[in-house]
Structure formats: C-alpha cells, structure tokens
C-alpha positions as CSV (number, residue, x, y, z in Angstrom):
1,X,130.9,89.5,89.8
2,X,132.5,86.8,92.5
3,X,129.9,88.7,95.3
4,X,126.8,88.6,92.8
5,X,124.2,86.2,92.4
6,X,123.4,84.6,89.3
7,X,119.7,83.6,88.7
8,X,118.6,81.0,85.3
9,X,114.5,81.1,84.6
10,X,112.7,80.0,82.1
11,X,111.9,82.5,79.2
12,X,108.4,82.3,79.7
13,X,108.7,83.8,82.8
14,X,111.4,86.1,82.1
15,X,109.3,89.4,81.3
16,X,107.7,89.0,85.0
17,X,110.9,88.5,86.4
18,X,112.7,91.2,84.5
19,X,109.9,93.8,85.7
20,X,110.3,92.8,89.8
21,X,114.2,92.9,89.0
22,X,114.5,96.2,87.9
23,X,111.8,97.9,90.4
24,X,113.7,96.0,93.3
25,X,117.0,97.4,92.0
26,X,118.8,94.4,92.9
27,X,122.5,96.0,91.9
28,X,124.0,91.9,93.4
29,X,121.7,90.1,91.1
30,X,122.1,89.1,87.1
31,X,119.1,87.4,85.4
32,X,119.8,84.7,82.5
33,X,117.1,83.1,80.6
34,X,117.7,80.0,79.2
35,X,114.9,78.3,76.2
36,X,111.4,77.5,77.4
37,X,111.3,73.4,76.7
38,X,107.4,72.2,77.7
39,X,108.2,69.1,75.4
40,X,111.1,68.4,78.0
41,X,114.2,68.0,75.1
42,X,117.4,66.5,77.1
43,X,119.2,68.6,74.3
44,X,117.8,72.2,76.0
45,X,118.4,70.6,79.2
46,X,121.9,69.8,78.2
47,X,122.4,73.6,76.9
48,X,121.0,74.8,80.7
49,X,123.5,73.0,82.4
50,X,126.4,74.1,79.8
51,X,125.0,77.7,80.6
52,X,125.0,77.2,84.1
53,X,129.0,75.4,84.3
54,X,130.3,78.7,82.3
55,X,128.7,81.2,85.2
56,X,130.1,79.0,87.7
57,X,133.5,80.7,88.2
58,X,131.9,83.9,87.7
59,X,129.7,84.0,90.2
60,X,129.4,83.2,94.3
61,X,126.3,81.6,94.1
62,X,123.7,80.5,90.9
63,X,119.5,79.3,91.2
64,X,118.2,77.8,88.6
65,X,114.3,78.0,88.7
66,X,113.1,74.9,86.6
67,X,110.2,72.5,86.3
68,X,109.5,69.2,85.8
69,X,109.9,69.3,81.7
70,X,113.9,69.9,82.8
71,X,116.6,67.1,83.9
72,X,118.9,68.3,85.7
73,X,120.4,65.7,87.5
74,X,124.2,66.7,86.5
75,X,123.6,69.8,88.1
76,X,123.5,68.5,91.5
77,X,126.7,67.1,91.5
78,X,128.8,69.9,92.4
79,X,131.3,69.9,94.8
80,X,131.2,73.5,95.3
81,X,128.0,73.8,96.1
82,X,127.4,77.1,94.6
83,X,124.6,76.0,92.6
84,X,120.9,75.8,94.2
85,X,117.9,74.2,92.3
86,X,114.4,75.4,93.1
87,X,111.8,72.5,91.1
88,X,108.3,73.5,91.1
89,X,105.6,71.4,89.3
90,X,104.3,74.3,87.6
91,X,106.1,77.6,86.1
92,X,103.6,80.0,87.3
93,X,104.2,78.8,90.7
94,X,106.4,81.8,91.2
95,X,103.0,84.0,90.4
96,X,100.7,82.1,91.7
97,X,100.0,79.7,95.1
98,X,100.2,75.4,93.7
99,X,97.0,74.4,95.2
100,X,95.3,77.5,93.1
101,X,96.7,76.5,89.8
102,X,96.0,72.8,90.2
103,X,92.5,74.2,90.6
104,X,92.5,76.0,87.6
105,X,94.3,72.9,85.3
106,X,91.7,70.8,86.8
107,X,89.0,73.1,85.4
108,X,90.5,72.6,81.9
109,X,92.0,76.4,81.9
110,X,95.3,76.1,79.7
111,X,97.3,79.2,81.7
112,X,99.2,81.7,80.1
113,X,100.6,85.1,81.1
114,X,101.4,88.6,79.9
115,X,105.4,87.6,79.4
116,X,104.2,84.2,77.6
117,X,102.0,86.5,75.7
118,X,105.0,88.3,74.2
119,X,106.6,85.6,72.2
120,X,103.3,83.8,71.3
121,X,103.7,83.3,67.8
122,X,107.2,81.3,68.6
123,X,105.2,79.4,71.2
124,X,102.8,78.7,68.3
125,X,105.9,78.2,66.2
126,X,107.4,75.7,68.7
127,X,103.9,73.3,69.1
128,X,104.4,72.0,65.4
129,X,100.9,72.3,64.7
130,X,99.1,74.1,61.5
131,X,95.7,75.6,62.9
132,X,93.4,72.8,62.9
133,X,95.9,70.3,64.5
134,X,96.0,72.8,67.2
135,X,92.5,73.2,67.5
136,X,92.1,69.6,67.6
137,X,94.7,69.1,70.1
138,X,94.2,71.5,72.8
139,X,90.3,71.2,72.3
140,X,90.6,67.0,73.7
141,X,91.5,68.4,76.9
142,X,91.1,71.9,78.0
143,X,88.3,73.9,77.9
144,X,89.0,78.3,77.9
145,X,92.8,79.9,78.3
146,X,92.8,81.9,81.5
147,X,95.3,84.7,81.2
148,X,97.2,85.4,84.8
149,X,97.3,89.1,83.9
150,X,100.5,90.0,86.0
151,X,100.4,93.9,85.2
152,X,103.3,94.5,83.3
153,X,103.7,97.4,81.1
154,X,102.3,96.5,77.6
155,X,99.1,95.8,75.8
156,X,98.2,91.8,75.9
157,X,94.6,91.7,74.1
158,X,95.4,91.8,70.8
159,X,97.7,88.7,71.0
160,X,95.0,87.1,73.5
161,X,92.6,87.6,70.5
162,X,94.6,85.7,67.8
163,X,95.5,82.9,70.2
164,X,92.2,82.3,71.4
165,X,91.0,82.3,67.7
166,X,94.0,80.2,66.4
167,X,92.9,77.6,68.7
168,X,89.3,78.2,69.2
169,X,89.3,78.5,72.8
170,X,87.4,81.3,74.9
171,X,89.7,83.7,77.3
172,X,89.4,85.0,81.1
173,X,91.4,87.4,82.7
174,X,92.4,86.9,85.6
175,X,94.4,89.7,87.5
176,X,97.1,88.8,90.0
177,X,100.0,91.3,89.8
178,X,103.1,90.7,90.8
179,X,103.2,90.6,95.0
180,X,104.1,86.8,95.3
181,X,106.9,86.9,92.7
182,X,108.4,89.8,94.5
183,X,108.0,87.8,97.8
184,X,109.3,85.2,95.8
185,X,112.6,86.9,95.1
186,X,113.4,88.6,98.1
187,X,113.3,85.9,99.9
188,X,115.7,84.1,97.3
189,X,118.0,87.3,96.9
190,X,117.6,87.7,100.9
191,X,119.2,84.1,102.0
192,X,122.1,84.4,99.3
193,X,122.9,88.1,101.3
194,X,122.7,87.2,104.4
195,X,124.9,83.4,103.6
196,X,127.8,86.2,102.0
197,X,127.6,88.6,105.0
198,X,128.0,85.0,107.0
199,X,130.7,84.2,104.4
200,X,132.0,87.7,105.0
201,X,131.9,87.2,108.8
202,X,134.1,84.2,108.6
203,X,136.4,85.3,106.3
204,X,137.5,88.9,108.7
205,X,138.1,86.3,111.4
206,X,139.9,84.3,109.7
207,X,142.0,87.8,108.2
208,X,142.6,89.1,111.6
209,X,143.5,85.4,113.4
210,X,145.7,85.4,110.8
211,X,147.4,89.4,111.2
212,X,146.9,89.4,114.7
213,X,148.4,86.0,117.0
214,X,147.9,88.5,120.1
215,X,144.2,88.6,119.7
216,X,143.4,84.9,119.0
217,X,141.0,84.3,122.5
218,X,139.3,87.1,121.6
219,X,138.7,85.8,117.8
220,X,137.9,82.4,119.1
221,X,135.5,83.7,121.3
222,X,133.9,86.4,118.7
223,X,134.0,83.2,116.2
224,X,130.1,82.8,118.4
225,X,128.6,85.2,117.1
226,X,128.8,84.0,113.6
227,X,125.7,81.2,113.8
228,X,124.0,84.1,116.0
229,X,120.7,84.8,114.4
230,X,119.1,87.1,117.3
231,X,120.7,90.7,118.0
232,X,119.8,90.1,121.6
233,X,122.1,87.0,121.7
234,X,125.0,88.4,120.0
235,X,124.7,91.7,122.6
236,X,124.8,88.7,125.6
237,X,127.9,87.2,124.3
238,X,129.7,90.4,123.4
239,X,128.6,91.8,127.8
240,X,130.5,88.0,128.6
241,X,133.6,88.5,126.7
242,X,133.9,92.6,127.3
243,X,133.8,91.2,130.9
244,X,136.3,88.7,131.2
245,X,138.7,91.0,129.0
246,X,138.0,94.1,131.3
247,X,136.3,93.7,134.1
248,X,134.5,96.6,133.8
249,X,131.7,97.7,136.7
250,X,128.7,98.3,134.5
251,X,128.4,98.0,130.8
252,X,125.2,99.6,128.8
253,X,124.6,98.5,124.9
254,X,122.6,101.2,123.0
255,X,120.8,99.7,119.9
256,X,120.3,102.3,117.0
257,X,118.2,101.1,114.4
258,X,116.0,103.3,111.9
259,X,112.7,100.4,111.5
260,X,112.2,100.0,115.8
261,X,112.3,101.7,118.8
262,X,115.7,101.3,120.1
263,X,116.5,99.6,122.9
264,X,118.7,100.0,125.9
265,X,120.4,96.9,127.5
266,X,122.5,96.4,130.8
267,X,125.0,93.3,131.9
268,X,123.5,91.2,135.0
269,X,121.2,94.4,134.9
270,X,123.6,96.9,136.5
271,X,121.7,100.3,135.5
272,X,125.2,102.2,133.7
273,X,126.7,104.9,136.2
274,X,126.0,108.4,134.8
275,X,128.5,109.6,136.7
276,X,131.5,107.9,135.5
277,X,134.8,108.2,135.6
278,X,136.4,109.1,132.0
279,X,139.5,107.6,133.1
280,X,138.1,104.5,133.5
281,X,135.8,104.2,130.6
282,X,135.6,103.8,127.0
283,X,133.0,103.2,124.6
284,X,132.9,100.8,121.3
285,X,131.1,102.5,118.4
286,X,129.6,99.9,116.2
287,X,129.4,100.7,112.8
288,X,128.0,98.8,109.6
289,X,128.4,100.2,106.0
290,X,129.1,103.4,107.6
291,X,125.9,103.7,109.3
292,X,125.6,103.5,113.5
293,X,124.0,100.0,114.8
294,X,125.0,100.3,118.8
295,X,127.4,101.5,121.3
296,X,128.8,99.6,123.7
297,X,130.0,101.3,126.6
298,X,131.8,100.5,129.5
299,X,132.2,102.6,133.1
300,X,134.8,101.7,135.7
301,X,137.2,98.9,134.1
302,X,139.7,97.4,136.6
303,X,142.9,98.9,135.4
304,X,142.6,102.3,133.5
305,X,146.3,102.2,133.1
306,X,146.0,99.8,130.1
307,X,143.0,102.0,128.6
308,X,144.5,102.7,125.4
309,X,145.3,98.9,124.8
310,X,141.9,97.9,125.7
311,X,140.8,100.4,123.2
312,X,142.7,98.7,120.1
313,X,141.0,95.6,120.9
314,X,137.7,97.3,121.3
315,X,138.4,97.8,117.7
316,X,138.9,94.3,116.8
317,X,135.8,93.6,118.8
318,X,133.7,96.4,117.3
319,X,134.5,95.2,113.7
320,X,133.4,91.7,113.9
321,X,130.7,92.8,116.0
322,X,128.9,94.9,113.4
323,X,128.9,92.3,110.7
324,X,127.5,90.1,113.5
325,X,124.7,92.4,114.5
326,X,124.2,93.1,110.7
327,X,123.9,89.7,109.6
328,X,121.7,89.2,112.2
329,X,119.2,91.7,111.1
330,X,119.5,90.8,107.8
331,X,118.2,87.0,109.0
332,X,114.8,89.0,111.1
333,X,114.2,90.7,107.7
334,X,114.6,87.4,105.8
335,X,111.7,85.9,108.1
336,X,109.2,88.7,108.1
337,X,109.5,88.5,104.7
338,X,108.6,84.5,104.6
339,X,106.0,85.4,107.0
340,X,104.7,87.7,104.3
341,X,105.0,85.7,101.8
342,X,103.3,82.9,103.7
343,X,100.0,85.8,104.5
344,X,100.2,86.6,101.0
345,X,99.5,82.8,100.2
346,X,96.6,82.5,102.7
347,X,94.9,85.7,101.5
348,X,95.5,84.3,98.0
349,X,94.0,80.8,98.7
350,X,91.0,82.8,100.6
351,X,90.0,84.8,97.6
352,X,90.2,81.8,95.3
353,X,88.1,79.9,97.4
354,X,85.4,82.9,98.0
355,X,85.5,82.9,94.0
356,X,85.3,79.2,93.3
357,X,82.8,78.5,96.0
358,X,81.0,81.4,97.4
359,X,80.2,83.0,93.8
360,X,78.7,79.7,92.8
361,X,75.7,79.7,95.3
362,X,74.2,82.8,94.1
363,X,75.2,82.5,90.1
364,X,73.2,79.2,90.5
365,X,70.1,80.9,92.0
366,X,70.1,83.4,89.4
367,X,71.1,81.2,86.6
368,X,67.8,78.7,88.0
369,X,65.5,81.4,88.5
370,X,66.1,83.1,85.5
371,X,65.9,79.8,83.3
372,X,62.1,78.9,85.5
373,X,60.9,82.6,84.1
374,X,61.7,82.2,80.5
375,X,60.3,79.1,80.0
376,X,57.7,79.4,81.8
377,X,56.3,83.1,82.2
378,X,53.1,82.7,80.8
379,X,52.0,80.2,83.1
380,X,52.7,82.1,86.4
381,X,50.3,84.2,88.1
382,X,51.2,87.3,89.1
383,X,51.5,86.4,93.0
384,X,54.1,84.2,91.8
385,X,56.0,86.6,90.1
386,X,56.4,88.8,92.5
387,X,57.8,85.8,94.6
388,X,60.1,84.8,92.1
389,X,61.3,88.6,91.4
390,X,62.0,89.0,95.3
391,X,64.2,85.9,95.2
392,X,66.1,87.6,92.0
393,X,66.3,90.6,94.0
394,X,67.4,88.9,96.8
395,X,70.3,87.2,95.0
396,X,71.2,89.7,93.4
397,X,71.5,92.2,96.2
398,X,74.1,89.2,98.3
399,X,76.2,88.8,94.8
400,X,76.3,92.7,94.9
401,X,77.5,92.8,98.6
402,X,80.1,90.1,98.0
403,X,81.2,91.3,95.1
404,X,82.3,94.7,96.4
405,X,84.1,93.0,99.4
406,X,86.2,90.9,96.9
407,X,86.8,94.1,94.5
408,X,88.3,96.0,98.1
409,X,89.8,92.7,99.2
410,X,91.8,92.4,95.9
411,X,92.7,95.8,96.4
412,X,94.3,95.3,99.5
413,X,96.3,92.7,98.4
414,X,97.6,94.2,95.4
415,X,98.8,97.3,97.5
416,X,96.6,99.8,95.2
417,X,93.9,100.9,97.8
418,X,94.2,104.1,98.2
419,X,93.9,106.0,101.8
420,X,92.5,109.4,102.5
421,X,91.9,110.9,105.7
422,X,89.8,113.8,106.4
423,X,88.0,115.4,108.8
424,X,84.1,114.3,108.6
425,X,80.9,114.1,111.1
426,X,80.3,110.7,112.3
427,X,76.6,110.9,111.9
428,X,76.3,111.2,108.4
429,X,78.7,108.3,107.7
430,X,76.6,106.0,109.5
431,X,73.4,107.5,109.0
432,X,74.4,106.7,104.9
433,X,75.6,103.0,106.2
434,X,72.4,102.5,107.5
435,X,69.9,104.0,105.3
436,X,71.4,101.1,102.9
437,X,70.1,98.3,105.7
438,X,66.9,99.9,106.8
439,X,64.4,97.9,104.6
440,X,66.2,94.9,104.9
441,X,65.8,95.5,109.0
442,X,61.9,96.4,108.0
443,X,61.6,93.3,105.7
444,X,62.9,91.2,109.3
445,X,61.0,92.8,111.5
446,X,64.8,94.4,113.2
447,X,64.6,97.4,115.7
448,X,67.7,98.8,113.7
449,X,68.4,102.1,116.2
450,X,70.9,104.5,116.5
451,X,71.7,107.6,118.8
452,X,75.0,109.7,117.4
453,X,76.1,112.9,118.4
454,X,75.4,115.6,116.0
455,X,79.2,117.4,117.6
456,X,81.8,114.3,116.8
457,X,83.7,114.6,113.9
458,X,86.1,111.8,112.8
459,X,89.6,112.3,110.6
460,X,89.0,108.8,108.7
461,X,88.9,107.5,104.7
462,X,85.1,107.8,104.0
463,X,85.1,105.2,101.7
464,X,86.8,102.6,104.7
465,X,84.6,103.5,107.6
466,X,81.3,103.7,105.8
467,X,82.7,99.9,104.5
468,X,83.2,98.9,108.3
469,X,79.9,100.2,109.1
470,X,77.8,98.6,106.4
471,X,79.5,95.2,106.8
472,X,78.8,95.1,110.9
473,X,75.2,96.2,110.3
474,X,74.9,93.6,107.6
475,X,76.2,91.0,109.9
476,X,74.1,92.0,112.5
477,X,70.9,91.8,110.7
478,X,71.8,88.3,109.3
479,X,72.8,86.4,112.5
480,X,69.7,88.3,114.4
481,X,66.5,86.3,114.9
482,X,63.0,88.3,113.9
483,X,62.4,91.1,116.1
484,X,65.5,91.8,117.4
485,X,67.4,94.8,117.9
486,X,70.4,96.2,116.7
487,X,72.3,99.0,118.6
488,X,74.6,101.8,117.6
489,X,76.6,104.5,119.6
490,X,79.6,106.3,119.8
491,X,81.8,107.8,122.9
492,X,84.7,110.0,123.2
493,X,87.2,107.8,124.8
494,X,89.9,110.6,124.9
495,X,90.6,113.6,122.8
496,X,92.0,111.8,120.1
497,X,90.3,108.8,119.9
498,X,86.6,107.6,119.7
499,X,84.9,104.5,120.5
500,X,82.5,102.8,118.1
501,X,80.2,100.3,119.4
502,X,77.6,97.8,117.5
503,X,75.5,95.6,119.5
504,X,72.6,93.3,118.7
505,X,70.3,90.7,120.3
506,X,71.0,87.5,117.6
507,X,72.9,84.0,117.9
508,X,75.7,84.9,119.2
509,X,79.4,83.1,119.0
510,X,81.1,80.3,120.7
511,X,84.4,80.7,122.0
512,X,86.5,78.5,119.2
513,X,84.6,81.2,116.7
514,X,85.4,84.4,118.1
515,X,89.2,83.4,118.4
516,X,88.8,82.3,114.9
517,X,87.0,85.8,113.4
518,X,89.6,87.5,111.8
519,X,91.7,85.3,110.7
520,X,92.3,84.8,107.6
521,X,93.0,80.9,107.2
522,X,90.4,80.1,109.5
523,X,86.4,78.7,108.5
524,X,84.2,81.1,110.1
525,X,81.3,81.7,107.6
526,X,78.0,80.2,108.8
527,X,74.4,81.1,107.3
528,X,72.6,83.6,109.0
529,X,68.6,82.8,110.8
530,X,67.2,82.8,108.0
531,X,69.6,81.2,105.6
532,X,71.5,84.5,104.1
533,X,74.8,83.9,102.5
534,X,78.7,84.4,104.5
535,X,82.0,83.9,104.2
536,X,83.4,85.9,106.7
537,X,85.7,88.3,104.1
538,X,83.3,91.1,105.6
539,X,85.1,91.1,108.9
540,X,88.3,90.4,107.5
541,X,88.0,93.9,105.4
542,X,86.9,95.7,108.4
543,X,89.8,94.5,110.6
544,X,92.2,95.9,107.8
545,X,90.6,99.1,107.3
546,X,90.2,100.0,111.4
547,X,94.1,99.0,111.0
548,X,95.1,101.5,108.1
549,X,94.1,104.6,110.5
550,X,96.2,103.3,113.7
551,X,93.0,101.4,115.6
552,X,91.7,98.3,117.0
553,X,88.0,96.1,116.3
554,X,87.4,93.7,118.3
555,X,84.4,91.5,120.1
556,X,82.9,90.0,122.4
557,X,79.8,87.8,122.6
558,X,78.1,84.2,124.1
559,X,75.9,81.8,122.4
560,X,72.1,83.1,122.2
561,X,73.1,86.4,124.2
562,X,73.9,88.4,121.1
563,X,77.4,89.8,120.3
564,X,79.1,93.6,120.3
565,X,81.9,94.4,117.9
566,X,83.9,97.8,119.2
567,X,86.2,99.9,117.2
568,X,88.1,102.7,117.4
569,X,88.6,105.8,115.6
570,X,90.4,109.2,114.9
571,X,88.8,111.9,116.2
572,X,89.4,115.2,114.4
C-alpha cells in the first residue's frame, strides 16, 4: 500500500463518496470513514488523528476531508508531510458550490442528503433529544429540511417521511447528483498521481546516477525535465541534449497520443531527411506503461562508428524521458479537469440563481393575481376579467418557457440528456417552432415570416433543434419593437452542412453584450420592449445543443439595427 492513497471523510458523506469511488475504479485509492462529530467532541477528533497516525506508515500519502466541528491542529505537525488537510466550512461542500449552500442555510433549510439519510435514526440517536425537544429545537431556527438528492442507489422517502414528522418540519427535494464530487475527487486522486510519477521520476534518476557514473551529464541534464509541466518543453530540452551528445543533422519527434491529433516536431526547424542514411541514424522509442508516447529520431549523427554506444544511452534517455512526457500529461489532464470543475461551479451557481431569482418574479405575479380574484371576483366586471385572465395567462405561459429551459439545462449538467440524430425535413421542424410563436407575433403586431425549402433535410435530435428554434424566435419577438419583422431562411453552405439564419428588426446589442451572450458567468438578461421576462439560459441551451451535433451559433448585431443569430447544421 506504500504507492496508494489513503482518504479519511466524514461518515455522513461516506455513501456519496463510496458510490464515485467504486464507479471511478480508483484501484490506488482506500476510503476510511471516521465518526460524524457536528457537536465538535475533541475526544472524536482525538480518535481521527489516532486513525490517521496508524495509516501513516502504510500509506504514501493521506487527505483528511474535515470541517470546522474538527481540531485538527496535531495533524499538521508532520515532518513527513504525507498528510494533506482539505477544511471546508460546510460537509456538503464536496456536493455542492459554498456560496449555494450559504444561500440555502440563510433560507432556514436544515440540509441533509441521501447517505445522511441512511443512518438517520443514529443521527436522531446522537442529538440527545426525545421528540418534542427536537421539535422545539430545530423549529427556533430553521424553517423546511431540503434534501440534496445526490442519486445514489436506494429508496430515501420513507426515512424523509419520519424525520420530517419527528421534527415537524416540511421537506424539498432538491436533485444534484454527483458531478462536482466526482470533479471533486479526481482532481484530489489526480495531484497525488501525478506528485508519485514526479516521486517516481526522481527516484529512476537517482537509481541510474547511482548504477551508472558514465552517464552522470546526461542524468544531470535529464534531471530538467522533472519540474517540466508542458510536453512541448520537455521535447525542446530532450532536441538540446540529443544534440550536444550527438550532433546529429536533423532530428524529428513524433508524438503519439490516443485523446489529440499528433503532432510532428523538428530541431531549429530542420524538416528530417527522408532519405537518410541507416548507418548514421537511430531512433529512441519512447514508451510509458507499455504503450507508445513518441519517437525520437535522429538522421546523420557525426560519427556512426560509435552508433551502438549512442544507442545504450538512447536507452537511458528514452526511460526518463517517458516518465517525463507521462507526468506531463498527467499535469494537462489534472487542469482540464479544474477547468471542469470550475464550469461545473459556474453552471451550478447559474441555475441557482435562475431558481432563486428568476422563478420569483412570475410566482409573485401569479401568487398576486390569483389572491386579487378570490377575494374579490364578484366585484369585477367582466372587461376586467378578461384583463386579469390575460395577465395569468401571460405569466403562466413565461414560467412554462423558463421552466422547460431549466428542466433541459439540468439535464445537461447532470450528463443524462440524451442525443438522437436522424434524418428530418427542415421545414417541419421550424414550421412546428413557429406555429408555437405565431399569436404571440399577432398579439405584437410582428411580421413573423419564413421561406424554407420544401427539399433540405437535416440529420439532427428533433427535440435540440426545434429547442434552438423556439428559443431564437422567442427572443426575437421580445427584444423587437411593434411592427417589426422577424426573418427566417436556410442555405446549403456545402453538401454536408447547412446554414441557419434568424434575423429581426428590434433593439439590437452593444458590443460588451454580444461578447458577453453565451457565457455562462456573465449578466446578460435584460427585459424585452415591452417588459417580458429573460435570463439569458435560452441562448446558453442553444449554444450547447448546436455544439452536441459538431456546429457553431453565433451573431452579429448594432444597437437599434436589429441582430441576426446564424447556426449551422447537418445536412442528411
């Protein structure tokens, strides 16, 4: 276990963390629980670090995940320093983003999840309390439990029923899966790999400096790559020292990699001789875990009668090269998947946000409207009905329409949308899009045209496109002033590809908006001309769904000229 990685959690969290262990198949990694302590008891903290101290020999590197109910001040102190500790404020911060559960604690929401869930009756157990201190308790200061249902295996509502009736709170759901805990622990389990494959990198040098006196410049000089993190820079340094050690003509690295399009690269960019001479030219396989990661190979070296000698140190150079190149990759995977993490944060934070802020204007127009008719009704004329029964309507149809974009947004984000191409005419997937718009264009007096040809047939998901489609026309009609127009056509831009093109006569965008649009952490909603709801998840969905089938949206547009949105699509 001296290579493996030991990991200590809470045992709150340790269903959650259990389920992304074993779908990862992290064979490196050992999970421990260690007793969930809310009350913060030094004597569980003392058994934590005990744990941890026993593990210590055992293992090359241990994280503790704790909170601030944990002191764990002795823990620091280790001269090793093979012990890591991660403090968050909250548990569920490995679920969930910080700012988003302060939100919720603020709201009075005690927070719970489907592995807490599991043990509830100990938790129950634990508080000390008979029923009605319970009640009393949690009742000074929070008002519902909000369930973060994380989508592990197992049926939760039965023990969501009894605690919210032990302690006479109502429940929410609130589904949130598991992508930011598995984000959470790569990148955890992805820095301990790629500090043992730098461990390992340092230790073969310091093996073969020790075996090998004869090759210590070359070790020295290989010693570089270690704090490399960029392939490019490691193949530089390697093109230096091949040089000085055999003066070689030309030298060519080829890359071979399964997740890119190779690459080809040349030293002072002298193009390698096809023609060369075998007698004075070798090649240095690199090889990582068995697998091919380059070649480097040389062409016309300056004195072919030590060939065979420069080909045992090509060896020496071609094993500490590979771990080199390897732990370099390693370190580009490590920061796409922060990157990832970090979008996955953003999108999180967006959807909150819609739900805490965007919901609210609409569920307060019903919730007003509604409470003016039944307390009133008899006193209304019919006129006013009718006036007040448009405004329902009216709310009710923008709730709809956001609603559906956050049900496909959510979707998205939890990786279950699912994606079916197939061949389909173009015309009735926007003729359908449209037909949904046409009386709202009517109701604003919108020229809402279109001219598709009845021959064009597209290999798309239905379900995607005629989302794009709606959500365009939608925009269009809100940010268009009475009277305008709104455009739509279609043209072959090749044999496989056609070009979509939605054009209208409204407000128009500045240029700090339009490089703004999609984006997901930027503020682009603004009301339309005549007040209508946005929050700018519309164009968001359409940007991800041109993306699933290989193509591009994009805009253009000036303040009070209108604006065109293009995109393209498969053709069958």
């Amino acid at each position: 276990m001296q290579n493996q990685l030991a990991i200590f959690a809470c045992s709150h969290l340790l269903p959650e963390l259990t389920h992304v262990m074993k779908k990862a198949g992290y064979h490196d990694v050992i999970l421990f629980g260690y007793p969930a302590h809310c009350k913060g008891n030094a004597a569980e903290s003392d058994y934590l670090i005990n744990a941890v101290d026993k593990k210590k020999k055992a293992f090359a590197k241990i994280v503790v995940i704790s909170s601030s109910c944990l002191n764990l001040k002795l823990l620091q102190d280790d001269p090793e320093e093979k012990t890591e500790i991660i403090h968050l404020e909250q548990c569920q911060e490995i679920l969930l983003n910080r700012d988003t559960l302060h939100h919720f604690i603020q709201q009075g929401c005690y927070i719970i999840t489907n592995g807490w869930l599991k043990a509830y009756k100990k938790h129950i157990h634990d508080w000390g309390f008979d029923k009605d201190m319970a009640r009393s308790f949690f009742h000074e200061s929070m008002k519902k439990i909000l369930l973060l249902d994380t989508g592990i295996p197992g049926n939760y509502r039965n023990n969501l029923i009894s605690l919210s009736d032990y302690i006479d709170l109502p429940y929410e759901v609130l589904p949130i899966g598991l992508s930011v805990c598995e984000k959470y622990l790569s990148a955890i389990v992805s820095e301990f790999r790629a500090d043992q494959a730098h461990k390992t990198i340092s230790d073969k040098i310091a093996e073969m400096a020790r075996e090998r006196a004869d090759y210590l410049v070359i070790v020295n000089q290989l010693g570089l790559l270690v704090d490399l993190k960029q392939e490019v820079q490691i193949v530089r340094e390697v093109f230096s020292l091949l040089n000085i050690l055999f003066a070689p003509e030309s030298i060519c690295y080829r890359q071979y990699r399964k997740d890119i399009e190779n690459q080809r690269f040349y030293f002072n960019d002298r193009v390698f001789d096809a023609e060369k001479d075998e007698s004075r030219s070798f090649s240095l396989e690199i090889f990582y875990q068995g697998e091919l990661t380059g070649i480097f190979e040389l062409a016309g070296v300056k004195f072919p009668e030590y060939i065979e000698s420069y080909k045992r140190l090509g060896r020496i150079i071609s094993q500490i090269c590979s771990l080199a190149i390897a732990n370099a990759r390693k370190y580009e995977i490590m920061e796409e998947q922060k990157e990832q993490l970090a979008l996955s944060n953003r999108s999180k934070d967006k959807f909150f946000s819609i739900l805490a802020h965007d919901l609210r204007s609409p569920f307060n127009a019903l919730l007003g409207l509604t409470e003016i008719l039944s307390e009133n009704l008899e006193s209304y004329t019919t006129e006013e009905l009718q006036i007040f029964i448009k405004s329902l309507n009216k709310s009710t149809i923008n709730l709809n329409r956001l609603l559906e974009n956050l049900l496909e947004w959510s979707k998205i984000n939890r990786g279950i949308m699912e994606f079916h191409q197939e061949k389909l005419p173009l015309k009735k997937i926007i003729h359908h899009a449209i037909s949904l718009y046409r009386e709202v264009a009517i109701k604003k007096s919108i020229n809402l045209r279109y001219n598709i040809p009845e021959n064009i047939n597209v290999f798309v998901d239905q379900k995607m496109v005629d989302s794009v489609i709606r959500n365009l026309v939608s925009n269009a009609i809100k940010f268009t002033s009475r009277k305008g127009t709104i455009s739509l056509s279609a043209t072959k831009k090749n044999n496989k590809e056609l070009l979509v093109t939605i054009s209208d006569t409204g407000i128009g965008m500045n240029k700090e908006l339009l490089d703004n649009l999609f984006k997901i952490d930027a503020k682009v909603n603004r009301p339309g001309t005549e007040d209508e709801p946005s929050t700018g998840l519309g164009l968001l969905l359409c940007k991800e769904f041109v993306e699933m089938h290989g193509k591009k949206i994009w805009v253009k547009s000036k303040e009070n000229q209108g604006s065109t949105f293009y995109f393209t699509l498969p053709l069958a």
